[in-house]
C-alpha positions in Angstrom: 79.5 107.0 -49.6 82.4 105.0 -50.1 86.1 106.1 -49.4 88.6 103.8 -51.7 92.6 103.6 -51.4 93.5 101.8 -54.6 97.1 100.8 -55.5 97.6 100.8 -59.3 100.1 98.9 -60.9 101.7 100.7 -64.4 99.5 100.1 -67.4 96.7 97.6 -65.5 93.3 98.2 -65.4 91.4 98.5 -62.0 87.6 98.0 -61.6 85.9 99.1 -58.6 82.0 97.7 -59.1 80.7 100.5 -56.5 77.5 102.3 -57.8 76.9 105.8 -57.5 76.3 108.9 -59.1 79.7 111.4 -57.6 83.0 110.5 -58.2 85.8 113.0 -55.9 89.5 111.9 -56.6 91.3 112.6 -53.1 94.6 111.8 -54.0 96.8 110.5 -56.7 100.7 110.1 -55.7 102.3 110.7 -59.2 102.5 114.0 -61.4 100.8 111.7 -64.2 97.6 111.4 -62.7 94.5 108.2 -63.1 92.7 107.6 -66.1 89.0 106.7 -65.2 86.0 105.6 -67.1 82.7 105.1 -65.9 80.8 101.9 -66.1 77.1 101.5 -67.3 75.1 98.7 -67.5 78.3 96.8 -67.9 79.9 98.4 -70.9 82.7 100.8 -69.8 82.5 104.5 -71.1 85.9 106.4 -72.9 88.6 107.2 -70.1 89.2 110.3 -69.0 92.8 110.7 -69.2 95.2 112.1 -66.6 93.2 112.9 -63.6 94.8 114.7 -60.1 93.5 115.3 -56.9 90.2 117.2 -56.3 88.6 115.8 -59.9 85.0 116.0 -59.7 82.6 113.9 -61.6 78.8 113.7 -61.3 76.8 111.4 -63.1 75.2 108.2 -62.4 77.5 104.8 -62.8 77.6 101.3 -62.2 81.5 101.4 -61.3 84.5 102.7 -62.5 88.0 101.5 -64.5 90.7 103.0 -63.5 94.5 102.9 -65.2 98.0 104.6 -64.8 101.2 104.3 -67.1 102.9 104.5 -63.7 102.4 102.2 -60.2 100.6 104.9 -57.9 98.0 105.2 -54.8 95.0 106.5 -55.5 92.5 108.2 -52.9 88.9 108.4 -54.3 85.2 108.8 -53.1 82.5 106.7 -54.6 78.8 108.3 -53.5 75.7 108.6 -54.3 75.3 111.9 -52.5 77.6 114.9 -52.8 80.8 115.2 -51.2 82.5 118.3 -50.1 86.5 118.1 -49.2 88.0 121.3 -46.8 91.4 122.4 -48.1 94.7 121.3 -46.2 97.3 123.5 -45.2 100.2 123.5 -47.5 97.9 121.2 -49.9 99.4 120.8 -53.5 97.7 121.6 -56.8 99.0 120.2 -60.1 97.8 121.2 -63.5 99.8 119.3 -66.0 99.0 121.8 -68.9 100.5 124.7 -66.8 98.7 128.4 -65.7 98.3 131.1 -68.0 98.4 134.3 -66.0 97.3 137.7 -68.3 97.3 141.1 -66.7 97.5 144.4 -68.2 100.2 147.4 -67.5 97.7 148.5 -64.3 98.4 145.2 -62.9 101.3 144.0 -61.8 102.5 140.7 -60.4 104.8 140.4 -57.7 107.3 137.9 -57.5 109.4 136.9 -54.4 112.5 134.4 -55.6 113.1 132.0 -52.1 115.5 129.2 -51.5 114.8 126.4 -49.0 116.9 128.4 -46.3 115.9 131.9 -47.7 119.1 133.4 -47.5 121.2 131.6 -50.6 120.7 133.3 -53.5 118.8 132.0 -56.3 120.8 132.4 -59.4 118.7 134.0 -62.4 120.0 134.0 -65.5 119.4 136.6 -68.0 118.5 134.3 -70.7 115.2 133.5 -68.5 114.1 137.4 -67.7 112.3 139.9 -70.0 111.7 143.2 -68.9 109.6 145.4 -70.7 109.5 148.7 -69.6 108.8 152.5 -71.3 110.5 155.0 -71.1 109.4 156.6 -68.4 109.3 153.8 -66.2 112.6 153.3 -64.3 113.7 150.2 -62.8 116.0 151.0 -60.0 118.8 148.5 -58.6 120.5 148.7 -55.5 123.1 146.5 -55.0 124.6 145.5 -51.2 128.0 145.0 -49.9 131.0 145.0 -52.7 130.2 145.1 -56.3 132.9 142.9 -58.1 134.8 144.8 -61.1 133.3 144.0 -64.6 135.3 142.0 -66.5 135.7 142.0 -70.7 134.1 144.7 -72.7 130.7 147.0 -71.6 128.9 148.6 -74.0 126.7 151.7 -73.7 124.6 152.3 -76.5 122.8 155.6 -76.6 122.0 158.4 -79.1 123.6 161.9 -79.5 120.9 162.7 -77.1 121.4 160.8 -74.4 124.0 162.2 -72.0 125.7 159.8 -69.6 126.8 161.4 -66.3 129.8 159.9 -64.9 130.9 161.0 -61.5 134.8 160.4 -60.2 135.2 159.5 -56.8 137.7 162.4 -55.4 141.7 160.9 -56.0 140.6 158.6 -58.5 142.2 159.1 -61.7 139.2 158.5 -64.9 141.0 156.8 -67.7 139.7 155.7 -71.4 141.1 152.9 -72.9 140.8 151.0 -76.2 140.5 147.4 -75.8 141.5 146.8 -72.8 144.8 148.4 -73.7 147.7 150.9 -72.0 145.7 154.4 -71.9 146.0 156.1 -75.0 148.2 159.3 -75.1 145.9 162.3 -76.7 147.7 165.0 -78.8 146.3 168.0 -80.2 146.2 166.5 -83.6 144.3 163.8 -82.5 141.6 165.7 -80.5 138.9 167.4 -81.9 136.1 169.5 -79.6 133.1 170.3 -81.4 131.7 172.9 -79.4 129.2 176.1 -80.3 130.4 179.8 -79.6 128.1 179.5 -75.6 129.6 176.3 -74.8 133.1 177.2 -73.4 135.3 174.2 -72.8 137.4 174.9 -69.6 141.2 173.7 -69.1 143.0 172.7 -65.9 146.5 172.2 -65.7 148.2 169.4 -63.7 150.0 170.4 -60.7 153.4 171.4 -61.4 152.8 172.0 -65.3 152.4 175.2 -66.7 150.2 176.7 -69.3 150.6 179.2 -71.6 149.5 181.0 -74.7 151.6 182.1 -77.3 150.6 185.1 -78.9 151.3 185.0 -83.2 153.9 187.4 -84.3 152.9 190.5 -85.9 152.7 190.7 -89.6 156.0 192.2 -91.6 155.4 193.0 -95.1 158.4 192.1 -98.0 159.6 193.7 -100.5 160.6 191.1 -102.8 163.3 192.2 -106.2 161.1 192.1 -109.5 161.7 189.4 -111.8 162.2 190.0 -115.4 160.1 187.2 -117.3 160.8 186.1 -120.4 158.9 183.8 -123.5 161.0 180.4 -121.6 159.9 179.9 -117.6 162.5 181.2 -115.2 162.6 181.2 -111.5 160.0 183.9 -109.9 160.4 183.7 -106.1 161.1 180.3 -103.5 160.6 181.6 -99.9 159.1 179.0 -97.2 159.0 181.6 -94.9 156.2 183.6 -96.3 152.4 183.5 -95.5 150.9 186.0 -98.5 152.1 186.4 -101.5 151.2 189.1 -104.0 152.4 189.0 -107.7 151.6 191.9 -110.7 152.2 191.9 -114.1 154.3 195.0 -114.8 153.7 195.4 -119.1 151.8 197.3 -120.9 150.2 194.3 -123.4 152.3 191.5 -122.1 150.2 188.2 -120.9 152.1 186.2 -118.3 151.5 182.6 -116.5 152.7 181.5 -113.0 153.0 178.1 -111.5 155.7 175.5 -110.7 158.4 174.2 -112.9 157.9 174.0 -116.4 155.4 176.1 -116.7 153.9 177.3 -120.3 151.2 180.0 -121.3 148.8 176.9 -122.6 148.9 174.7 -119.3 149.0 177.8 -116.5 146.0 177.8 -114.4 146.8 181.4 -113.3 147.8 184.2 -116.1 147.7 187.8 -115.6 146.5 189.9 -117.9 148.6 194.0 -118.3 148.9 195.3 -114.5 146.6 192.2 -112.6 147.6 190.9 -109.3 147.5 187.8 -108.1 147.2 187.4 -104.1 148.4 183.4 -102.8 147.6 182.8 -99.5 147.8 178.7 -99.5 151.1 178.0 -101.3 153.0 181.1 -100.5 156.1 179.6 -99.8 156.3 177.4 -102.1 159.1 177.3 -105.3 156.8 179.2 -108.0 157.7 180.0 -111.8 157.0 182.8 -114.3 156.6 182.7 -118.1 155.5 185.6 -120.8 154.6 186.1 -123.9 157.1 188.9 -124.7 160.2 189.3 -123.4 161.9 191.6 -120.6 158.4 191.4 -118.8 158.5 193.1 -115.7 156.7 191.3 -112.3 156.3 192.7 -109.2 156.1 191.0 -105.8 155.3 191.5 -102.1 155.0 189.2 -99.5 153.9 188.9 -95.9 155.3 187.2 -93.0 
């Protein structure tokens, strides 16, 4: 056996006429590893490119080339009996192409992050972590000391589904603003609860304010003066303080039409026939017009407030 420290300078060939039939590559002290080709009865076989530390190569040679692209050390044993080399502590292992690691949802790798003092952090950003998790499988964070405030926008995207419990920590006012902005004031025309008939939505005043209901008034009925209509459209009734309004055509064979100003029998949308009524409930208060086609047409009215 033959134990060879060989210094290599970048891009020269080195050749080692030592015959054997093992080849054991102790060390190599760059990242780009030795090329070596074996040598037989004087003509040199294809190099094997890029070899590291603990390459192992049987089969019978005359001697060896060896090359690097950079000037390096190499450690190697030339014998013609096997070699066996026990591992070092804290012994490096390089595989230029890189390990694949495959594992399954059962198996799970762990990973410790360190720094050379093991107590800075190591910064991780989040374009370099995937996590790819179910459902069901929660991945819980506990965060020590102070959490600083979030700055810029957070966005929370879930379905109609998916509640989102926030708890307010007692004398802390909860505020919802838009953009960053002034909290928004919320009036009752701007605030719409859609809730079913067994969901109850409870109210709490502030301190100091009070809160009241305001029961509707009670319904009066009025007796409005008939109008006598005639074949040209005259005023029928103008009230804005009316809620109902009920209007009957009083002839025998007359035909009349109400509706705003200007009126006429072939553009009304509404015309009574002898004795109908006509109950408006939306525009009650509004200015409204009569016409007929007769005249001294009698129309009754009643309204409601």
């Amino acid at each position: 056996m033959s134990y060879q420290l060989i210094r290599l300078s970048a891009g020269l060939e080195m050749r080692v006429d030592i015959p054997g039939r093992l080849i054991l590559v102790d060390s190599v002290s760059t990242g780009q590893g030795v090329d070596i080709a074996l040598v037989r009865t004087g003509t040199a076989s294809p190099y094997i490119p890029g070899r590291q530390a603990g390459f192992r190569l049987v089969e019978d040679f005359g001697g060896v080339l060896l090359r690097s692209a950079l000037d390096c050390e190499v450690g190697i044993f030339l014998a013609t009996n096997d070699v066996q080399l026990g591992g070092t502590a804290g012994g490096e292992v390089v595989i230029p192409s890189g390990v694949a690691v495959t594992n399954d949802l059962a198996h799970s790798i762990p990973v410790t992050l360190t720094s050379s003092s093991n107590t800075t952090p190591i910064p991780v950003s989040l374009a370099s972590i995937r996590i790819n998790n179910t459902a069901a499988q929660s991945i819980p964070v506990t965060f020590a000391g102070t959490v600083s405030p979030v700055l810029g926008v957070v966005k929370v995207n879930n379905t109609n589904a998916e509640a989102i419990p926030v708890l307010q920590k007692p004398g802390e006012t909860f505020e919802v603003h838009v953009n960053n902005a002034a909290p928004l004031a919320v009036s009752l025309t701007e605030t719409k609860i859609n809730n079913s008939d067994a969901q109850a939505v409870p109210v709490v005043p502030k301190t100091g304010a009070v809160f009241s209901v305001k029961d509707l008034p009670c319904l009066t009925i009025v007796n409005i003066a008939p109008v006598t209509a005639g074949v040209a459209a005259v005023a029928l009734v103008s009230d804005a303080t009316l809620r109902r309004l009920r209007v009957r055509n009083g002839h025998d064979t007359a035909t009349i039409a109400i509706g705003g100003m200007g009126i006429t029998l072939a553009t009304a949308a509404i015309v009574l026939a002898p004795g109908d009524i006509w109950n408006e409930s939306d525009a009650a208060g509004a200015a409204w017009y009569v016409i007929s086609d007769t005249a001294a047409t009698p129309v009754q009215m009643q309204g409601v407030r």
